[in-house]
Backbone bond lengths (Angstrom), bond angles and torsions (degrees), N, CA, C in turn:
res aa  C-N    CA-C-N  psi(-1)  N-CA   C-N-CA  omega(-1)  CA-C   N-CA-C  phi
1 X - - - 1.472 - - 1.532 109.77 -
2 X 1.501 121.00 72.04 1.246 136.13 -165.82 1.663 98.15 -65.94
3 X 1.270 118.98 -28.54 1.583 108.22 -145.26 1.886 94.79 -127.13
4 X 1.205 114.74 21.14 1.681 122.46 -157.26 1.778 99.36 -58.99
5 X 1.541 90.21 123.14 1.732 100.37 -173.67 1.668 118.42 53.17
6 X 1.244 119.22 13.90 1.261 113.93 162.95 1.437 120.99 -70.15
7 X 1.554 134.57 141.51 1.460 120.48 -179.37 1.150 112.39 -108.63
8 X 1.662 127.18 148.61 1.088 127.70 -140.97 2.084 92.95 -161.67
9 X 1.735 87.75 109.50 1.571 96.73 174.49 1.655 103.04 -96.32
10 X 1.315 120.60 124.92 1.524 113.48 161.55 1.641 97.18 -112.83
11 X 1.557 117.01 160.46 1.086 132.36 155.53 1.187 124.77 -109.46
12 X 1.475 113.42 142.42 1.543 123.61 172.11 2.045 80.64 70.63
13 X 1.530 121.31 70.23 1.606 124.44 -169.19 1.737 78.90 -126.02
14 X 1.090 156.26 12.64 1.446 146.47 144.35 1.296 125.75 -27.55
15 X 1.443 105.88 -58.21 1.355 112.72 -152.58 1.649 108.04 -164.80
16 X 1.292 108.02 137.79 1.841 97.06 175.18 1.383 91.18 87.71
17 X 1.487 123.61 -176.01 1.084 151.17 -169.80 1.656 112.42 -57.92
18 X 1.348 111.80 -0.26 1.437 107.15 169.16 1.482 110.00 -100.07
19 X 1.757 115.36 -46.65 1.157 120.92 138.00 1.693 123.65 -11.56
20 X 0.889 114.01 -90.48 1.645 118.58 174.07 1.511 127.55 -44.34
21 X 1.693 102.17 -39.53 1.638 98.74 174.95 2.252 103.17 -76.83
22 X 1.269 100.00 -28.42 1.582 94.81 170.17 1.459 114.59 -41.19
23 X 1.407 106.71 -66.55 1.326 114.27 -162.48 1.669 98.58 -69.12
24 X 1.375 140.32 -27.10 1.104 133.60 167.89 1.820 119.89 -33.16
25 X 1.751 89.48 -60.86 1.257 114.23 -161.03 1.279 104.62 -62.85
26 X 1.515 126.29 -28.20 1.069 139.17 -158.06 1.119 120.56 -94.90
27 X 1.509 123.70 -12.40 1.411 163.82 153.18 1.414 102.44 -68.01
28 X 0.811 124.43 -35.38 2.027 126.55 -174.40 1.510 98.41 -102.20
29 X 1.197 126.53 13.67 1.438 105.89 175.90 1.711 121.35 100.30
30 X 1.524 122.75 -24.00 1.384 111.87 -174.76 1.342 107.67 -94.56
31 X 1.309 92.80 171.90 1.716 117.70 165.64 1.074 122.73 -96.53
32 X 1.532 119.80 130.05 1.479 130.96 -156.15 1.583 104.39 -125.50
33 X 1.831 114.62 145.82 0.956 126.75 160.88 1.594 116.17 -133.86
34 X 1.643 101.29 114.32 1.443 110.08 -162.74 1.881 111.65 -87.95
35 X 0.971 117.79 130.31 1.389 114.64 178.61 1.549 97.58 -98.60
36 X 1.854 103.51 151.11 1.770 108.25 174.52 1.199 75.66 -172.88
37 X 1.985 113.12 170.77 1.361 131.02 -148.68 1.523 81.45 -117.09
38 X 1.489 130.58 -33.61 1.322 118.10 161.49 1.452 131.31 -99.57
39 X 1.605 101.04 143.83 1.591 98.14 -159.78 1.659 97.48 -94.31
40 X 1.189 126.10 -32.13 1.332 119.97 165.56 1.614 119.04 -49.73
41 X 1.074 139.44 -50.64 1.281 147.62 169.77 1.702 112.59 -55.08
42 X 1.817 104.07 -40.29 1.267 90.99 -179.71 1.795 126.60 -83.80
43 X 1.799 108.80 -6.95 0.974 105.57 158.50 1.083 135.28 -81.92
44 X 1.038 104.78 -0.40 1.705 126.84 174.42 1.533 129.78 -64.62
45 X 1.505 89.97 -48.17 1.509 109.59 175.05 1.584 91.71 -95.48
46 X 0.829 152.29 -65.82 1.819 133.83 174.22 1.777 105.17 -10.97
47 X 0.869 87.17 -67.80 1.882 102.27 176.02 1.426 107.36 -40.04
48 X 1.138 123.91 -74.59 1.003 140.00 162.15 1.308 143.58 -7.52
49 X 1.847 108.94 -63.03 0.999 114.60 150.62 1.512 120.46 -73.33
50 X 1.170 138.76 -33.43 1.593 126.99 177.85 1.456 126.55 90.46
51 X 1.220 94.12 25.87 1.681 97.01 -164.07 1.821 102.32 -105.48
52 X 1.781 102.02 15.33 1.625 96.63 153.40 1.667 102.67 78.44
53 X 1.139 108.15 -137.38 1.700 111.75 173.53 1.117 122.56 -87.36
54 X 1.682 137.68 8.04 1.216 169.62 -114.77 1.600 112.51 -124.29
55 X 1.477 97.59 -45.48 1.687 119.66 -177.30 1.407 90.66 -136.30
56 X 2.045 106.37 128.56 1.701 116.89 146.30 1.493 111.81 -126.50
57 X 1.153 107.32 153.47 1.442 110.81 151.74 0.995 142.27 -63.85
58 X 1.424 133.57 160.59 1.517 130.24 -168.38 1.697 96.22 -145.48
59 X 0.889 108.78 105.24 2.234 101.40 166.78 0.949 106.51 -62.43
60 X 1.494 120.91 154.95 1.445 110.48 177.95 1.729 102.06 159.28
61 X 1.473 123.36 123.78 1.684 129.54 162.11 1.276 110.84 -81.74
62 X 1.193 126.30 123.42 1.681 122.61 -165.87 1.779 107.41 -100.17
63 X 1.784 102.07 4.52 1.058 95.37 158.78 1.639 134.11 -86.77
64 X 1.540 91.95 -1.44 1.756 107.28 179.92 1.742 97.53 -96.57
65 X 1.423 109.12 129.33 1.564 106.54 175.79 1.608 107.36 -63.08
66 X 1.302 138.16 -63.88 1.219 122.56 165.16 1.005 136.28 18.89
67 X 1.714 104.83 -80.97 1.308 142.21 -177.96 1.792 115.75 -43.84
68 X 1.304 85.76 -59.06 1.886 97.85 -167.35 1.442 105.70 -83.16
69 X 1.727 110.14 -19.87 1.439 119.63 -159.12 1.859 85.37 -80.17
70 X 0.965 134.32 -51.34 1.441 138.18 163.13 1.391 149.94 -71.39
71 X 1.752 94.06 -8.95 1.790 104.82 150.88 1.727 89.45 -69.22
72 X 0.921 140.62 -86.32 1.318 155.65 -166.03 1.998 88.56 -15.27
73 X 1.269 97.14 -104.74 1.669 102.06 165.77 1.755 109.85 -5.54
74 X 1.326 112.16 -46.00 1.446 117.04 -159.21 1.944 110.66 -67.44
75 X 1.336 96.05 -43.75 1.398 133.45 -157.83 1.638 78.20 -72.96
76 X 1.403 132.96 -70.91 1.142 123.90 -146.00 1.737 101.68 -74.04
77 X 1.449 114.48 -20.55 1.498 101.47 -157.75 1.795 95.44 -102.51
78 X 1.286 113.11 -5.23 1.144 118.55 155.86 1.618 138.84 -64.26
79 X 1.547 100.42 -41.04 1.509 128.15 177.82 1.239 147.80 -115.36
80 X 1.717 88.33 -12.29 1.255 128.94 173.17 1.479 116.89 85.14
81 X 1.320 122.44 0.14 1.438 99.40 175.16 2.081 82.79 -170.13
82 X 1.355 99.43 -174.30 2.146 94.24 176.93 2.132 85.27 -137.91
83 X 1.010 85.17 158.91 1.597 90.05 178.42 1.946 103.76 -135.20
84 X 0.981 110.18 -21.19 1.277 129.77 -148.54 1.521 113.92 -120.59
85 X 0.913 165.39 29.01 1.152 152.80 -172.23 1.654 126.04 -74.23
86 X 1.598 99.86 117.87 1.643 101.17 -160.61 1.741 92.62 -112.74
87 X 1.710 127.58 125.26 0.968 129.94 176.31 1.572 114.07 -99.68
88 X 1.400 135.98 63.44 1.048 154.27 -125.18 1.710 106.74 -120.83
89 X 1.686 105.05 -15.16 1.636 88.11 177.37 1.581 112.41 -105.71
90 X 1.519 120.49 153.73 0.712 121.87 -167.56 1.502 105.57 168.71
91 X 1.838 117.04 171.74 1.227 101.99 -174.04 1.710 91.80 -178.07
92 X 1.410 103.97 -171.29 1.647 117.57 -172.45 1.731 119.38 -104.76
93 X 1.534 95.89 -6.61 1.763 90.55 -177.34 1.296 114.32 73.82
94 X 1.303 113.27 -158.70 1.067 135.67 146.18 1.415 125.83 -56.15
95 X 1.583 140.37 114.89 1.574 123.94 161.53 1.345 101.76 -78.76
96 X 2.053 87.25 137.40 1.511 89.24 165.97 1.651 103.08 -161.02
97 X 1.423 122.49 168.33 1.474 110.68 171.47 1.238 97.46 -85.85
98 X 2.194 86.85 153.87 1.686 99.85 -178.23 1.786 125.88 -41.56
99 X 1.552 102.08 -31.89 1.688 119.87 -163.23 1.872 88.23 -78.46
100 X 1.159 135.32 17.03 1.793 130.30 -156.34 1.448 86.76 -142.55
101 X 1.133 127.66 -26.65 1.648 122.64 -145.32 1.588 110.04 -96.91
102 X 1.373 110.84 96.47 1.616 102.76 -166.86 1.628 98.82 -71.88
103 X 1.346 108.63 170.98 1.665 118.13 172.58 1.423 104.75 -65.50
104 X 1.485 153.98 -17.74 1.238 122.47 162.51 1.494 116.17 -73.48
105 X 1.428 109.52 -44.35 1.375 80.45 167.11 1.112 129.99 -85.86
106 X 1.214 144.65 31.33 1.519 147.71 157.47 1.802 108.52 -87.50
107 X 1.460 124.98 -20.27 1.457 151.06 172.57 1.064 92.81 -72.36
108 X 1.290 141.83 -67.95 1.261 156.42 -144.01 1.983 104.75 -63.56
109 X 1.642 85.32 -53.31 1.267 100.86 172.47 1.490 129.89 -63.61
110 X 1.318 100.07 -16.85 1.954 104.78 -165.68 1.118 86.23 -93.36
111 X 1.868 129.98 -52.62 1.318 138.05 -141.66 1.616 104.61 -80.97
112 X 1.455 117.61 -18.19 1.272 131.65 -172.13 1.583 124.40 -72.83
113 X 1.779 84.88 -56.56 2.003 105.58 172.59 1.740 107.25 -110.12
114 X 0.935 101.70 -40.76 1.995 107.40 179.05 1.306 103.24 -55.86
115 X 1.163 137.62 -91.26 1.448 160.33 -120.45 1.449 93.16 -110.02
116 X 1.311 136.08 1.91 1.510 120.43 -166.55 1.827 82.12 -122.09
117 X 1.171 104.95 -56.95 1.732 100.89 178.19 1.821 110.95 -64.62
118 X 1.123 116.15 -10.40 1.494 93.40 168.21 1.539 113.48 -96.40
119 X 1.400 115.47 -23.00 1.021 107.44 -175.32 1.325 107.90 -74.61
120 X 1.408 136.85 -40.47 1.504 136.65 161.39 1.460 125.95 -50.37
121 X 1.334 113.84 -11.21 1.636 118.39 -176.33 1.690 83.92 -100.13
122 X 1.240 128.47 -68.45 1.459 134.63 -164.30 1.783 96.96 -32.14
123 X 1.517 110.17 -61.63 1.514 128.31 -179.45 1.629 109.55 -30.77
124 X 1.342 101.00 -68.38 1.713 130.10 -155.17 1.698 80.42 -71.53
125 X 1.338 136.69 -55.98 0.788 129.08 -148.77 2.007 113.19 -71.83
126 X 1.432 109.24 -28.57 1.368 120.00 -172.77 1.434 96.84 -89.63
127 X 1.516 102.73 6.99 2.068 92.44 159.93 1.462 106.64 -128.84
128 X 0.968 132.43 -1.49 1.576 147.73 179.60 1.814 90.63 -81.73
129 X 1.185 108.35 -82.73 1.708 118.76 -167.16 1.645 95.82 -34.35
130 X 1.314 139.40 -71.51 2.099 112.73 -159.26 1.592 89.01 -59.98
131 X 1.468 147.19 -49.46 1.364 107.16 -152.63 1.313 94.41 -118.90
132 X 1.418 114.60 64.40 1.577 128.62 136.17 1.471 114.20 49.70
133 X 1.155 136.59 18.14 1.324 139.62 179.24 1.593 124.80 -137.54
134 X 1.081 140.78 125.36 1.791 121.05 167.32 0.934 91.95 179.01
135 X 1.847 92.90 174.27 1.783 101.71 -178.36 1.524 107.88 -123.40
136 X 1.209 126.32 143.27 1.908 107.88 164.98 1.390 92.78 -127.20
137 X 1.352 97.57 139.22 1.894 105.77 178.46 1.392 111.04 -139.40
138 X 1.376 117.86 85.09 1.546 138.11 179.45 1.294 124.43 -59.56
139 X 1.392 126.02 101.09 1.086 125.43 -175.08 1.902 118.58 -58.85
140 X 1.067 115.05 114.58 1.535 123.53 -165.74 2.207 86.46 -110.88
141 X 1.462 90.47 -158.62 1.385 129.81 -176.08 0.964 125.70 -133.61
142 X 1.491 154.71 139.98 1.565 138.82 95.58 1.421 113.77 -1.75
143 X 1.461 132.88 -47.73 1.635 110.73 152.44 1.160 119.10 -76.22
144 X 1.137 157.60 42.95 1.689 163.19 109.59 1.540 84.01 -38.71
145 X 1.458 133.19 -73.60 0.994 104.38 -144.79 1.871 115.86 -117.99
146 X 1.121 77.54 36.13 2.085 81.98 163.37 1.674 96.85 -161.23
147 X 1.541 110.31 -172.30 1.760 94.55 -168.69 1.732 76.46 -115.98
148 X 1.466 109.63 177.28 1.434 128.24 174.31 1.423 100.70 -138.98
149 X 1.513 129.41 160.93 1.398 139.50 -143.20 2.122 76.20 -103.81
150 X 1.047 113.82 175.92 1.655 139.52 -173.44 1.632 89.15 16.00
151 X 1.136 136.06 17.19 1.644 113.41 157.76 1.625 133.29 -119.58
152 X 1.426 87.92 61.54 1.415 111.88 -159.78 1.367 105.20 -71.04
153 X 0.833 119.43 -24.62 1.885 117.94 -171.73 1.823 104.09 -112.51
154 X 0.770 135.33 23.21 1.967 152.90 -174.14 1.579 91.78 -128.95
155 X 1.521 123.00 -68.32 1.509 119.53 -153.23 1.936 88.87 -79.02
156 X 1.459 124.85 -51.67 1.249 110.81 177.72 1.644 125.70 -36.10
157 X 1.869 101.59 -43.54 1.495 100.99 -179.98 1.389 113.64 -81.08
158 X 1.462 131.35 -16.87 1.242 139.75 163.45 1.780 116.24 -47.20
159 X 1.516 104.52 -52.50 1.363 102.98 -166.83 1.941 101.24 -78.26
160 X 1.719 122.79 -28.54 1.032 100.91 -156.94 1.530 86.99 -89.06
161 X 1.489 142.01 -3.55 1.526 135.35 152.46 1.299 111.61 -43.51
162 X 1.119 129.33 -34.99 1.939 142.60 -172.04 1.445 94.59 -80.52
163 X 1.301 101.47 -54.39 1.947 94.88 -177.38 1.467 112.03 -52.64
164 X 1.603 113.28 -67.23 1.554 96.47 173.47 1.318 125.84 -96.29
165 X 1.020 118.85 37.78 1.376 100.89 132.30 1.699 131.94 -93.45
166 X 1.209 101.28 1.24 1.433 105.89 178.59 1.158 104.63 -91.68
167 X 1.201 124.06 -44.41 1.906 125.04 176.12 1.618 109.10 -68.03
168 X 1.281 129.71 -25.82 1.234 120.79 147.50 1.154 140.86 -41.72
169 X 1.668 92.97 -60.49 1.945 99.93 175.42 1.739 103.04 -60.38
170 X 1.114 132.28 -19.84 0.946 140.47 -165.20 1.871 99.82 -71.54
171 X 1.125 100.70 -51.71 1.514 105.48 -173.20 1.185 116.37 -83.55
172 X 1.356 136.66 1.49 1.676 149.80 -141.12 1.417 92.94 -130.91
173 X 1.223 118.94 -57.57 1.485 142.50 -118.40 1.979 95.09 -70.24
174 X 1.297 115.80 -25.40 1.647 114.16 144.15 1.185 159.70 -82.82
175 X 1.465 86.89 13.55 1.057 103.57 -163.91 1.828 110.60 -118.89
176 X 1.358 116.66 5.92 1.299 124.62 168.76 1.365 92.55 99.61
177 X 1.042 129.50 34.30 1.967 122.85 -177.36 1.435 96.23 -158.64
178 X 1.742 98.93 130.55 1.267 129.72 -156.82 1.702 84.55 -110.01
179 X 1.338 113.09 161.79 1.524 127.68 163.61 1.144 98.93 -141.45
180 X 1.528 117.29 146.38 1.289 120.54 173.41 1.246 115.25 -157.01
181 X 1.788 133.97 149.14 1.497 131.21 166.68 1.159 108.32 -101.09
182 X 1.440 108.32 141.09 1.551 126.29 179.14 2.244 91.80 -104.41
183 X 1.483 84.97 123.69 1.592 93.95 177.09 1.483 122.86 -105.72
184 X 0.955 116.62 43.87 1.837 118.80 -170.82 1.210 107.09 -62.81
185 X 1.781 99.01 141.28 1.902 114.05 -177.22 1.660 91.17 -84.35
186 X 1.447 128.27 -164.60 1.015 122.00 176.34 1.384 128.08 -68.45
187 X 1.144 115.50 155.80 1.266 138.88 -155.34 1.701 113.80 -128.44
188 X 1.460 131.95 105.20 1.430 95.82 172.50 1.637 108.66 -96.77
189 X 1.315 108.40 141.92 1.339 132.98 176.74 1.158 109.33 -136.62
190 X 1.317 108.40 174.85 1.539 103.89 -168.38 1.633 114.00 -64.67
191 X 1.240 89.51 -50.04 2.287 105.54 -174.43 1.683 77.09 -52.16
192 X 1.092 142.99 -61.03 1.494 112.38 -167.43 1.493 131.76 -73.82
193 X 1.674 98.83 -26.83 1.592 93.37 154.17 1.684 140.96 -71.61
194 X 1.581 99.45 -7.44 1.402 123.51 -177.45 1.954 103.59 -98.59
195 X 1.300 134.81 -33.86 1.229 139.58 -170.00 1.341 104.65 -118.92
196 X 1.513 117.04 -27.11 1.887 113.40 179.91 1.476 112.03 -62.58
197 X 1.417 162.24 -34.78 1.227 156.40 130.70 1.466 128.26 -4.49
198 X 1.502 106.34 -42.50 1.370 93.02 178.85 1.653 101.33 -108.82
199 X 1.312 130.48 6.54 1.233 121.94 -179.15 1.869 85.60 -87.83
200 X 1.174 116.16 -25.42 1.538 117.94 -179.36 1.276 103.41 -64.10
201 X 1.080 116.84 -51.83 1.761 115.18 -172.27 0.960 111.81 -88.34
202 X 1.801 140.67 -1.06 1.417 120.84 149.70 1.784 115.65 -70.94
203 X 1.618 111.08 -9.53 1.484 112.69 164.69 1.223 136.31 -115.85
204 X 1.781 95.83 39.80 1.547 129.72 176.05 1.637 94.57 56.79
205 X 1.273 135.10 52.07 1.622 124.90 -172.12 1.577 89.53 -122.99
206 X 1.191 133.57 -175.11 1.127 156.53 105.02 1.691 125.38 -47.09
207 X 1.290 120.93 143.83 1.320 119.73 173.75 2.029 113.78 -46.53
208 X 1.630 106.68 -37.99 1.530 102.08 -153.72 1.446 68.38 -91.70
209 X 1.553 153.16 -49.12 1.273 153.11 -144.55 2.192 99.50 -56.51
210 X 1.158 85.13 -58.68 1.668 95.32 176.47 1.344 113.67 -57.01
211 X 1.059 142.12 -43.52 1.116 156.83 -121.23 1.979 89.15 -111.69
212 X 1.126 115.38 -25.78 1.564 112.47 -158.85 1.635 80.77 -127.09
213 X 1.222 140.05 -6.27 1.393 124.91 149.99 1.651 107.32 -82.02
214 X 1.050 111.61 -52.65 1.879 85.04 170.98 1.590 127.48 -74.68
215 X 1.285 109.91 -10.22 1.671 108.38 155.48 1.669 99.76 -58.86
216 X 1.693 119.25 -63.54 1.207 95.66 -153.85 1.555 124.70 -67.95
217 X 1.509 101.97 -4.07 1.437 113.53 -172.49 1.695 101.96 -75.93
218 X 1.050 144.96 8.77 1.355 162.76 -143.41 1.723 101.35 -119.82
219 X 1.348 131.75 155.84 1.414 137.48 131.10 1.540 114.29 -62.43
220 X 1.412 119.77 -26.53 1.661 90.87 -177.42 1.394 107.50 -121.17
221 X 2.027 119.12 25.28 1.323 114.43 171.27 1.649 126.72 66.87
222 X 1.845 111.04 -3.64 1.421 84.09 176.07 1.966 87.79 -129.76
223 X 1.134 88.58 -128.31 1.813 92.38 -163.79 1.514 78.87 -111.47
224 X 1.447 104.28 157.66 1.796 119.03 147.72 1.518 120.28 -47.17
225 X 1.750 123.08 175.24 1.472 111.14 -170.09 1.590 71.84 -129.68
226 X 1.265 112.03 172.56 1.413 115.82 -177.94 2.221 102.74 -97.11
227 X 1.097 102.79 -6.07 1.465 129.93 164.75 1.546 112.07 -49.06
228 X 1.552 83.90 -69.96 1.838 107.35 -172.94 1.567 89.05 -58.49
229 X 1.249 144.24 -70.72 1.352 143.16 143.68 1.268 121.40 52.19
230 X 1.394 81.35 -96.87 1.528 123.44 -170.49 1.633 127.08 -67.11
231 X 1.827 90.13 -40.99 1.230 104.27 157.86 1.343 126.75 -51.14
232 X 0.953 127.05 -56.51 1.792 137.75 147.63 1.246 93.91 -0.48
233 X 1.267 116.36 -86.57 1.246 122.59 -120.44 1.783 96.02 -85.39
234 X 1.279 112.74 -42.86 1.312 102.29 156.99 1.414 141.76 -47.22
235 X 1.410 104.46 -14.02 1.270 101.75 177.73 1.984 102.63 -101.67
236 X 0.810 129.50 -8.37 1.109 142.05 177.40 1.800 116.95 -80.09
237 X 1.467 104.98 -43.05 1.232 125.68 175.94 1.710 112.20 -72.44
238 X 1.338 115.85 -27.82 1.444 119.90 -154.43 2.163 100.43 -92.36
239 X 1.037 106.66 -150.13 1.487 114.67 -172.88 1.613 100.56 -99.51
240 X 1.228 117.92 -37.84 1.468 128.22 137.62 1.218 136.06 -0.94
241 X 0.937 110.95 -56.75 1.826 125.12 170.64 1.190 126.14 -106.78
242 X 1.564 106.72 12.19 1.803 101.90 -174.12 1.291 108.29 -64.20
243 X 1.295 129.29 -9.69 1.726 133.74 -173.85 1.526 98.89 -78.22
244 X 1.215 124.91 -43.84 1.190 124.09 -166.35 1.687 121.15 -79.52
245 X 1.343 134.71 151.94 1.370 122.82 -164.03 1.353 111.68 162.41
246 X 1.359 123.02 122.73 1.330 135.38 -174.95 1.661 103.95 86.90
247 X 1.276 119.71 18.23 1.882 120.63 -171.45 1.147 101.35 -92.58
248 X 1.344 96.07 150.89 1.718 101.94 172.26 1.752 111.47 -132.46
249 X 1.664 95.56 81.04 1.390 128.75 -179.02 1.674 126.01 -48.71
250 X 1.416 105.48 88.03 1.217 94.90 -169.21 1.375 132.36 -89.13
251 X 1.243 144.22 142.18 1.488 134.82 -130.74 1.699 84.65 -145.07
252 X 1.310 110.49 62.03 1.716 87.90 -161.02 1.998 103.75 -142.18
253 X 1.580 103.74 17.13 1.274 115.87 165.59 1.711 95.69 54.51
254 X 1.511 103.24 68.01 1.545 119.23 -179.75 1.572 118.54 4.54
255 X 1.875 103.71 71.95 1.634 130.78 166.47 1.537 77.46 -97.26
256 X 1.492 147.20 -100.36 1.314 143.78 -135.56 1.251 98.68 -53.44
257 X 1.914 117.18 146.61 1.058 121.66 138.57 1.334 141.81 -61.58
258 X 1.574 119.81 -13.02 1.171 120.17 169.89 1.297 103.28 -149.24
């Protein structure tokens, strides 16, 4: 029980890899408040997992500051305090080449992973700083750290997620609060079995065709588990990782060079 009564906000915690680090956390002992844009779905998975009064939902687009700025608010006046803050939603848009890519969807892209994880670290962080302790664990990429052809506006918001979170831990880092990026290679989850097809066919692939070029781009040839994941993040979140801070943890079955 690594995480016993610790509280723990993830966003975009529905489904996919927020999904999975929930049920992690929830396995170690804390209390979770899951953010998703649907509230039917998110009581669903509340249910779901079973963890009683343990896990609630929060509605909420984490691309509206509002929104995330008051799950945050929500979490603490619910539980009394956040220990945990997981910035976990995020996504690829549309693929397209740069010369194709109008400014909404290039917005789409900043406002999605950029602007949704700072505004949730900024949040977590102005209740973390008086009692000197917390965690933020920013969901990044394996594209954070190399570029890929038509995903120009995903790998851009990937790498400047890597930037601050390192200038964060930087400013925290005495204060008993760790920052950290979680870098996972691919993953199948649903949003990738539901959106991976056409990011395939803007790179003339097939869905399974893509899918076994970034396995092979890997040391161990297949995809990430959303397990291997999760595991991360628990260990990052727990007493375990307080050494660690400003990393950009890659979970990506050795695709990154560094």
């Amino acid at each position: 029980m690594q995480l016993q009564d610790k509280v723990a906000v993830i966003t975009g915690g529905t489904a996919g890899l927020g999904r999975g680090i929930a049920q992690a956390f929830l396995a170690e002992g804390a209390k979770v408040v899951l953010n998703g844009r649907n509230a039917e779905k998110g009581e669903k998975v509340i249910a779901e997992l079973g963890a009683a009064d343990r896990a609630v939902f929060r509605q909420g687009d984490v691309m509206v500051q509002a929104d995330i700025e008051s799950l945050v608010d929500y979490a603490v006046e619910h539980f009394g305090r956040i220990d945990i803050m997981v910035n976990n939603a995020g996504g690829t848009g549309d693929a397209q080449p740069v010369v194709s890519m109008t400014d909404e969807e290039w917005d789409t892209n900043m406002k999605w992973n950029v602007y949704s994880t700072f505004y949730g670290t900024r949040r977590a962080l102005k209740h973390m700083l008086p009692q000197k302790s917390g965690r933020v664990i920013n969901m990044s990429s394996v594209e954070g750290k190399h570029g890929k052809a038509v995903l120009s506006g995903y790998v851009t918001a990937k790498h400047a997620i890597n930037g601050f979170t390192k200038c964060a831990a930087k400013e925290v880092g005495t204060e008993g609060i760790t920052v950290n990026a979680l870098c996972p290679g691919l993953v199948i989850t649903d949003i990738v079995r539901e959106n991976g097809p056409r990011t395939a066919a803007s790179m003339g692939l097939s869905f399974e065709e893509m899918v076994d070029l970034f396995a092979q781009e890997s040391a161990i040839k297949r995809p990430n588990t959303v397990e291997e994941v999760a595991a991360m993040a628990v260990l990052l979140a727990s007493d375990v990782g307080a050494g660690i801070t400003g990393a950009l943890l890659s979970i990506d079955g050795g695709t990154a060079a560094y």
